[in-house]
N, C-alpha and C positions, 0 to 999 in steps of 0.2 A: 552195556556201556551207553547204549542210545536211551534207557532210560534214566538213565541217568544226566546225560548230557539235557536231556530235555526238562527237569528239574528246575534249570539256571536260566532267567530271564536273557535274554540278546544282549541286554547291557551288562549283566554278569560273566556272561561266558566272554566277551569281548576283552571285560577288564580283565579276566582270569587269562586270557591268553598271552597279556604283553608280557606278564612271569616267564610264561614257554618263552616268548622273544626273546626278553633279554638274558635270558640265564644263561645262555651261549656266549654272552662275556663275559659274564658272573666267574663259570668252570673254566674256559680256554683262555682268558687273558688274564686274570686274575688268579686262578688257581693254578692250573696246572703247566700252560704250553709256553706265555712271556715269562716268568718267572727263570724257568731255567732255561728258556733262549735265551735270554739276556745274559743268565750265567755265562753262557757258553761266549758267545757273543763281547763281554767283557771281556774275558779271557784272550782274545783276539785281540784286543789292545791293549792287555800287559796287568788286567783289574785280578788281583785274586778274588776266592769266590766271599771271602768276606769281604772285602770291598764292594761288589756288586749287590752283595745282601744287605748292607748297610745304606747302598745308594738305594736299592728298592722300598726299602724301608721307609727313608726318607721322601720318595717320590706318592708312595702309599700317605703317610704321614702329612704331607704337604698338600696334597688334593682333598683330603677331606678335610683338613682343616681350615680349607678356604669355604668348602661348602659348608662349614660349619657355621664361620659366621651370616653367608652369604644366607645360610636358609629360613631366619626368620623374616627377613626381608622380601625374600622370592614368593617364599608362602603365604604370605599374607598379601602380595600383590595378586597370587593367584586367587584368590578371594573374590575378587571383583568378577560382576559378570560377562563372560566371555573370554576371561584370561588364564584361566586354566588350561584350557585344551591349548591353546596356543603356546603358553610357558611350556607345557608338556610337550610338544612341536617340536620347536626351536633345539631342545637340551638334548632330546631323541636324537634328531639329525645331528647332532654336535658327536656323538658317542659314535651312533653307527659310522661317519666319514673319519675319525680319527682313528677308530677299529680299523676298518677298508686299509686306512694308509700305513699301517702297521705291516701292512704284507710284503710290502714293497720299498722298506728300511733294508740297504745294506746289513753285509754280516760283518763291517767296522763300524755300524752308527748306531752306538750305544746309547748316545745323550739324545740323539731323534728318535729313540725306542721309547725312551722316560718321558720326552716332552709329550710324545702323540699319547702314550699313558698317562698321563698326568689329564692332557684335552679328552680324552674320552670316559676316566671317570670322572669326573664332574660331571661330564654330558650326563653318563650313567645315575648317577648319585643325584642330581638337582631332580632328574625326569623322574626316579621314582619318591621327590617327594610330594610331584604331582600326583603320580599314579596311586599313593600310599591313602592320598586326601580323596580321590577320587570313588574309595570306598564306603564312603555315607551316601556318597551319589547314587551309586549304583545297587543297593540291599537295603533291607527293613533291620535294625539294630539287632532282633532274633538272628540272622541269619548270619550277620558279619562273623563269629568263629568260621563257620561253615566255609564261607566263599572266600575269607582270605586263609586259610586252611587250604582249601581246594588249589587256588592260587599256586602256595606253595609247592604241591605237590604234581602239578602240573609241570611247574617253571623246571624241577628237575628231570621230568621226563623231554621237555623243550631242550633244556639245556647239555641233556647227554646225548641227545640223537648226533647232533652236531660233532658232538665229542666223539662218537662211537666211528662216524665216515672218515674222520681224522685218523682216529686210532687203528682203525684195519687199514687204511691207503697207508699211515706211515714206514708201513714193512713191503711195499710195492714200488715206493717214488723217493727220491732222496732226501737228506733230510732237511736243506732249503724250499724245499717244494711241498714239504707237509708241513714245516710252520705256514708257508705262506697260504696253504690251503685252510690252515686250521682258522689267521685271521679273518683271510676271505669269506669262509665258511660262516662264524660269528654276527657279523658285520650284512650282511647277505639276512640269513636265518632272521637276526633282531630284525630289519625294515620288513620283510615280507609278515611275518606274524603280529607287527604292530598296524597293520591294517584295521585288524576288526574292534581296536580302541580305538584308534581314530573315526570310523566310521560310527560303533556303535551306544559308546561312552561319551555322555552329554553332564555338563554341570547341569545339576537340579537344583541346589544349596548356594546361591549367592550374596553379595551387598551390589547394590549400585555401585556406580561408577561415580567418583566424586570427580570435581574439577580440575583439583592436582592430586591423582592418584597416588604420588610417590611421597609426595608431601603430608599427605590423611595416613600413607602405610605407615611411618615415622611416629605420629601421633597415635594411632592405632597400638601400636609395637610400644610404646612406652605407657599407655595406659594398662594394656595386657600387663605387663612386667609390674605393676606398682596395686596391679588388682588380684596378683598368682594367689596370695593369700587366700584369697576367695574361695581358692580351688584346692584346696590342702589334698584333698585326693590325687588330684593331676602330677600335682607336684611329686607328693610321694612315690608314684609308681614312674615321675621321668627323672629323677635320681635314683631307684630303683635299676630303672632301665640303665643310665649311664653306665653301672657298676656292670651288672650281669651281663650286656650283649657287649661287654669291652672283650670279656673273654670269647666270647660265642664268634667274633670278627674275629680277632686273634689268630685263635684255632682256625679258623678257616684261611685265612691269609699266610700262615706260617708254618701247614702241613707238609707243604711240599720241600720247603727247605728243611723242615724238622726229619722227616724222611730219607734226604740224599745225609742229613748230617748221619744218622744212621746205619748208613751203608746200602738202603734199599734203592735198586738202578733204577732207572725210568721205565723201563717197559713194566715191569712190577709193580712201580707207582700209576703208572697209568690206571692199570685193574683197579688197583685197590681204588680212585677214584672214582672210576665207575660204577664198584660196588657201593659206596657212597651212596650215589644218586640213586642206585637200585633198591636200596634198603630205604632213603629218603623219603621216597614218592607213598609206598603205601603208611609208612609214618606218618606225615601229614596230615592223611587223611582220618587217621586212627586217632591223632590227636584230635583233630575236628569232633569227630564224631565223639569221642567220651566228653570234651569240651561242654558237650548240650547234653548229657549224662549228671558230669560232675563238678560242674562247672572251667572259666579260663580259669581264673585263678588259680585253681589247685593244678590244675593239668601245668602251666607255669612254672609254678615250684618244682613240679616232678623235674621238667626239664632242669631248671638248675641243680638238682639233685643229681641228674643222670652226668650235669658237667662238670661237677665235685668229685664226681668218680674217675671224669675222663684227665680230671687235671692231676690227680694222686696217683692214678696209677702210670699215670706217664713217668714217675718217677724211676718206675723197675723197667719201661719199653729199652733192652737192647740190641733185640731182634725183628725180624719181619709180621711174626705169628701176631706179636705183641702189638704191632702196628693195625694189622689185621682187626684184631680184637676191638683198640680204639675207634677205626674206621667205624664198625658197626654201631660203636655205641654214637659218635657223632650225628650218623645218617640218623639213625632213632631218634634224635632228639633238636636236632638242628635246626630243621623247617618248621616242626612245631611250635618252638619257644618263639620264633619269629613270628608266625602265624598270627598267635592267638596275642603275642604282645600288642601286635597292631590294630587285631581286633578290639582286644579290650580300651585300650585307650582310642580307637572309635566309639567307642558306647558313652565313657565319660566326659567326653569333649561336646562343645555347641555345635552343631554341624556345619552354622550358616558359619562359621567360623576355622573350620575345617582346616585350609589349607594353611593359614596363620599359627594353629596348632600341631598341625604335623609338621609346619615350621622347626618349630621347638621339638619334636618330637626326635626330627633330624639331624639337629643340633647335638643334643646331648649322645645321641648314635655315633654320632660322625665325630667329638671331642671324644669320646672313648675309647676312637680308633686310633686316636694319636697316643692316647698311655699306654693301652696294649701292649703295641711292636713295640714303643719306648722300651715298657721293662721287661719283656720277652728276651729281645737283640741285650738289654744291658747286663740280666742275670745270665744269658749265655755267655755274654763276652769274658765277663770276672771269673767265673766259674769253670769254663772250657765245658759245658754240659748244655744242651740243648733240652736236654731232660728237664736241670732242674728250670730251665726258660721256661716252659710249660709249665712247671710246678706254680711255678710265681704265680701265675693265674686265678689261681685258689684263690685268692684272696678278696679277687673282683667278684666270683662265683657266692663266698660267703657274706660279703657285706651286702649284694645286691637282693640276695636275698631274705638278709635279715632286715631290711629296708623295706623290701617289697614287701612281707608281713607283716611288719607292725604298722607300717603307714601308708600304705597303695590298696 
């Protein structure tokens, strides 16, 4: 491992670590711990659990849809030299203190559950589309599969350790006191491991600073937009993107509820989480690695291919095993698709332009998030089938990648 670790430049291994940070919000507040505390937690004021899943939904749906539009603006202020690290600052600390305050919400304050989730993705969501732009900064274009590759699969190793001291104290301490350790825990883990980006991650790739910055980003942002033509490549593969990671966020946001609809209890869910993340981490890497083999692109498609499979066969999941089976193929393919998607549109992007286009990059990520659970929540609701909710999916999975083929 120490040969390895030695590999990766200071500035690499630093940006690779903020994945390990923040992925402990990623899995515990996001996936698995708030979700069904807040179930419970609804419940306590009278919410059935479709009403809480619908409020979630909507809290999910609302927050990135603010940083949706919010992000090509952000990113491309992040452009300027010196503004990067600092945008990246600022949104950090917004996530970790609104995690922190998560612990210490009552088990009647359901709407103070949503608001401080609502404040801490953004934080989460804005900061990594610093951290996302920050990867021309830090590797040679060769490299970039590799290091956000590596990224990934770090983040879930980051992201479970957290989850695993949660997971064995919750059967020792009650169960207000293993949420509140689980937020604690998250919020704690993200500041301490964002140290060695702040420290060792430096913008390389800037513009000057103009005299009214916000006024040049406006102009900047509308020239971009009236020049996309230019970039028919770019384009392609971030409507590509839109389509394919609508499902890949999806699936990930709406496991857990697809699961208790199923009948599978929480400590069960738990595991199977975990196993997730077990199976994730040397995936990542495996994608990395044939990435400079066989190229991203292909390695890409697999992934949408492996999520074609994951969304049909969700049709027959009535059981645990079946849930089981899904788990594995997700972790397999999960951190990959992400990986290399990011990498690759690092290679086709200007660099000195970076943060402007992971702007946009974020954009069409974060509007995708909102059709998702839209038609996930709505084909379950009509249907009474959670099943075919998932099924619906398909369709993001097929167009994104007949997208990403013929034009990306």
């Amino acid at each position: 491992m120490k040969k390895i670790v030695r590999r990766f430049s200071p500035a690499e291994r630093g940006w690779m670590l903020y994945d390990w940070a923040n992925s402990g919000f990623s899995l515990i507040v996001v996936t698995a711990v708030l979700p069904l505390w807040l179930n419970a937690v609804g419940h306590n004021i009278g919410l059935s659990t479709a009403q809480t899943t619908s409020w979630w939904s909507y809290a999910n749906a609302f927050s990135t849809l603010l940083v949706a539009f919010l992000a090509p603006l952000l990113g491309s202020l992040a452009d300027f030299r010196g503004w990067k690290k600092t945008s990246w600052l600022v949104t950090t600390l917004m996530g970790i203190v609104a995690t922190f305050l998560l612990a210490f919400v009552p088990d009647q304050g359901f709407w103070l559950l949503l608001i401080l989730f609502i404040i801490a993705n953004i934080g989460f969501s804005v900061a990594n589309i610093y951290y996302d732009a920050f990867l021309t900064d830090v590797t040679t274009p060769e490299r970039m599969g590799q290091i956000s590759s590596w990224g990934f699969a770090v983040g879930y190793i980051g992201g479970v350790l957290p989850f695993i001291i949660f997971y064995v104290l919750q059967n020792v301490i009650s169960n207000k006191q293993s949420i509140m350790l689980a937020f604690i825990l998250a919020s704690l883990w993200w500041a301490l491991f964002s140290l060695p980006m702040l420290l060792r991650v430096h913008q390389k790739y800037f513009i000057s600073v103009p005299r009214d910055p916000f006024h040049q980003t406006l102009i900047r942002l509308k020239t971009t937009l009236k020049h996309l033509a230019e970039y028919p490549k770019i384009v392609g593969f971030l409507v590509a993107y839109f389509f394919y990671i609508d499902g890949v966020n999806t699936i990930i946001t709406e496991a857990s509820l697809f699961a208790t609809a199923i009948g599978i209890q929480m400590t069960q869910l738990l595991t199977i989480l975990l196993f997730v993340q077990i199976v994730a981490f040397p995936a990542s890497i495996m994608f990395g690695h044939l990435a400079k083999s066989v190229g991203e692109r292909l390695m890409i498609i697999i992934g949408i291919i492996i999520y074609i499979v994951i969304a049909i066969m969700s049709v027959f999941i009535t059981h645990a095993w079946g849930f089981w089976v899904m788990a594995f193929l997700i972790g397999s393919a999960q951190g990959g698709i992400q990986a290399l998607s990011r990498s690759y549109f690092g290679k086709i992007i200007p660099k000195a332009f970076a943060g402007e286009f992971f702007g946009f990059y974020n954009i069409f990520g974060k509007f995708s998030a909102v059709l998702g659970p839209l038609l996930f929540g709505s084909v379950a609701a009509i249907t009474g089938q959670v099943q075919l909710g998932a099924a619906s999916l398909l369709i993001f999975f097929v167009l994104g990648g007949w997208i990403f083929i013929k034009y990306a």
